[in-house]
N, C-alpha and C positions, 0 to 999 in steps of 0.2 A: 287590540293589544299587539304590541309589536318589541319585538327585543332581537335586536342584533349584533351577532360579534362582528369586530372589525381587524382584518391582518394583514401583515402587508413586512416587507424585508427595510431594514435601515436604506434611510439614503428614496424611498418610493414616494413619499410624501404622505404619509399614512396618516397623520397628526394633526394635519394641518387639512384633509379630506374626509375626515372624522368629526370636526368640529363645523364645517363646513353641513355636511349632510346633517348632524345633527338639529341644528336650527331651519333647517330647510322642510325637515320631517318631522320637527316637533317632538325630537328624543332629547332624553335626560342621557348628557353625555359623560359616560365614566371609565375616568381613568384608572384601572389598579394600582399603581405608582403614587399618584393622588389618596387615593383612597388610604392607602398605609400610613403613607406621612401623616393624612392628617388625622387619622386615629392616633396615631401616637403623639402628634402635636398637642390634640386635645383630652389624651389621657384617658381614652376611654378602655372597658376592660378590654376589646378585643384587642388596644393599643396598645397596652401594655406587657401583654401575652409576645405581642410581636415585636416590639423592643425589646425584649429579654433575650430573643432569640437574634435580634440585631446587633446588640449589644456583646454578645458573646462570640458573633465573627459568626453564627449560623444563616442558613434560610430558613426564613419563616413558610412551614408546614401548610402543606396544600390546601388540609381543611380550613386554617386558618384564615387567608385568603380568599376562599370561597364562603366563609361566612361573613368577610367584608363587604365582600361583592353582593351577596346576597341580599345581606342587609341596609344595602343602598338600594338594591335592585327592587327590594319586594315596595317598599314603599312608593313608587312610579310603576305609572300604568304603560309608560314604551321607552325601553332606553337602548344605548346603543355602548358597546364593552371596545374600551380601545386598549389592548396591550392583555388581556385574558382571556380567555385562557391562553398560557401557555405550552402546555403540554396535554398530552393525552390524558393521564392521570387528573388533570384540572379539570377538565373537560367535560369527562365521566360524570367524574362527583359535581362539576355543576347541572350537569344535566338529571344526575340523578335526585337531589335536593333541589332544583327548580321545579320538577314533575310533582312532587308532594305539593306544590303551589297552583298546582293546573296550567301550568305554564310552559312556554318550550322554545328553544331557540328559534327563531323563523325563517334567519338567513345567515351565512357566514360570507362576508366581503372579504375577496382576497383579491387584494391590488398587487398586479407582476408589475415587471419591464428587467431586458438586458442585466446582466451584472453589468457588462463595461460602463451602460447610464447609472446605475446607482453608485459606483465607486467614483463618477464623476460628479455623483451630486454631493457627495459626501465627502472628497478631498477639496471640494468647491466653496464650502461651508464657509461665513464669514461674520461675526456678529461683533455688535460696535459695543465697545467697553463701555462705555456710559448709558446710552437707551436700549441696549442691548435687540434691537431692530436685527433684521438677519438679511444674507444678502447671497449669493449663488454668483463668483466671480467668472463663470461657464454661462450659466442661465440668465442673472440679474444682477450682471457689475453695477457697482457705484460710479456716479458720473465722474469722479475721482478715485484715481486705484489709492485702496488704502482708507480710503475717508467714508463716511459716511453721510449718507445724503440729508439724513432725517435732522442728526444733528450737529453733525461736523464732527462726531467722537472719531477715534481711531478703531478701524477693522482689527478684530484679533479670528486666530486659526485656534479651534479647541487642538488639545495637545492628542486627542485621540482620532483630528478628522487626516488622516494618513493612508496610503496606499495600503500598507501590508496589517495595519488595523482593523481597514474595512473589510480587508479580505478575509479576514478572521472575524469577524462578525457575522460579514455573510454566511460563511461557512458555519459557524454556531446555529445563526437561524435557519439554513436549509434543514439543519441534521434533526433540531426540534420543532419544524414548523412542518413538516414531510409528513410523519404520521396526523397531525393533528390536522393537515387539507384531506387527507384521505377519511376522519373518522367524520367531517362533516361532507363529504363530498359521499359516502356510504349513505349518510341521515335525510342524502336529498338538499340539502340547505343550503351547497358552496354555490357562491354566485362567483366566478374570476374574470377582473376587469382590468384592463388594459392602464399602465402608471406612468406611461409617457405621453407629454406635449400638454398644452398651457394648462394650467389648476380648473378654469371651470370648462374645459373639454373633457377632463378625467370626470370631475365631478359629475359632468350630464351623462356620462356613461355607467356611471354609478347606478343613478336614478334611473337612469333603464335599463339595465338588469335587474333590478331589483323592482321593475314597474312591472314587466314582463313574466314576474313569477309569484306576483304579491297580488294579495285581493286588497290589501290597505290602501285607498288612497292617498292617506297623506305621506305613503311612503312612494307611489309613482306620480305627485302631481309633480306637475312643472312649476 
C-alpha cells in the first residue's frame, strides 16, 4: 500500500509530474480541485455542503475537504494527492483520520527549482484557444510565434501568467507551503527533488528518490 502527497510551487511542473508518476507507479491519481467540483457537479451530500460555502463567497472548511479526499482515498489501495494538503491544519486531520484507516502517508514529493525559472515558466505560458494544447514560448516555442502547432489555433497568454502575479503566487505558496515541508520532513516522509531540465529527467529523479527510501516496488521500478 502506498499513498503519496505531491507539492511543488506554480510554474515547477507539478501537474504534469504527478500524472506522469502516477501511471508509472500504478497510483489512483487525485486531484483536490477535481475532487470538489465534481462532488458538486454531481450533487452529492459532501457537494453540496461545499457549494453552500462556494456559493456564499466562503472557503469550504478543512474537514470538509478531507473527507473528500478521504473518501476517494479510502476506496484505492495506492494513490497519490496533488494539490492536498495544503496547509498544516490539513495535513494533521488528514493524518489523523487516515491513521483510524491503518494507513499513513509514506512519502511527500516536493519538486524545487530557482524562482527566476518558475516566473519564466509561468510568464512563458501559452495555450491555443481552440485545442487548448499548451506551449512554453522559453521552453517549447511553436514552430510559428503565435500559432499553434497542433492545430493552427491562435496562442493566448492567461491574463494571470504575468511577472508581478507570479511573484505573488510564489510568495503565497512559500508562506503556506514552509510549514507544511517542515511537518512532513519532521514525519521522515519529505523526499525533495530537483524541477529543472526536460520532463522525463525530472521524472526519473522522482522515481529514485522515492526508489531509495521505498520498500514498494512498484514505486522504484523503472
Amino acid at each position: 500500500m502506498t499513498d503519496i502527497v505531491f507539492m511543488g510551487p506554480p510554474g515547477v511542473g507539478k501537474g504534469t509530474q504527478a500524472v506522469v508518476l502516477a501511471e508509472r507507479a500504478g497510483l489512483i491519481h487525485l486531484a483536490s480541485g477535481d475532487l470538489l467540483r465534481a462532488n458538486i457537479r454531481d450533487q452529492t451530500e459532501l457537494g453540496l455542503l461545499a457549494k453552500s460555502y462556494v456559493d456564499s463567497g466562503g472557503l469550504v472548511p478543512d474537514e470538509l475537504v478531507v473527507d473528500m479526499v478521504l473518501d476517494r482515498m479510502l476506496d484505492a489501495v495506492a494513490t497519490l494527492l496533488d494539490g492536498f494538503p495544503r496547509t498544516v491544519a490539513q495535513a494533521v486531520e488528514l493524518d489523523r483520520r487516515f491513521a483510524l484507516a491503518h494507513r499513513r502517508i509514506d512519502a511527500a514529493v516536493l519538486l524545487t527549482a530557482p524562482r527566476p525559472t518558475l516566473i519564466r515558466r509561468i510568464v512563458g505560458r501559452r495555450s491555443c484557444r481552440q485545442c487548448r494544447a499548451q506551449i512554453n514560448i522559453y521552453h517549447s516555442p511553436s514552430r510559428v510565434e503565435g500559432i499553434c502547432d497542433v492545430c493552427g489555433g491562435k496562442l493566448m497568454t492567461r491574463s494571470d501568467d504575468n511577472t508581478a502575479t507570479a511573484q505573488l503566487r510564489l510568495d503565497v505558496y512559500d508562506d503556506q507551503t514552509r510549514p507544511l515541508v517542515e511537518h512532513y520532513r519532521a514525519a521522515g516522509v519529505l523526499r525533495e527533488v530537483e524541477g529543472t531540465g526536460e520532463p522525463a529527467e525530472v521524472g526519473s529523479r522522482i522515481v529514485a528518490a522515492l526508489a531509495a527510501a521505498s520498500p514498494h516496488p512498484m514505486v522504484g521500478s523503472p
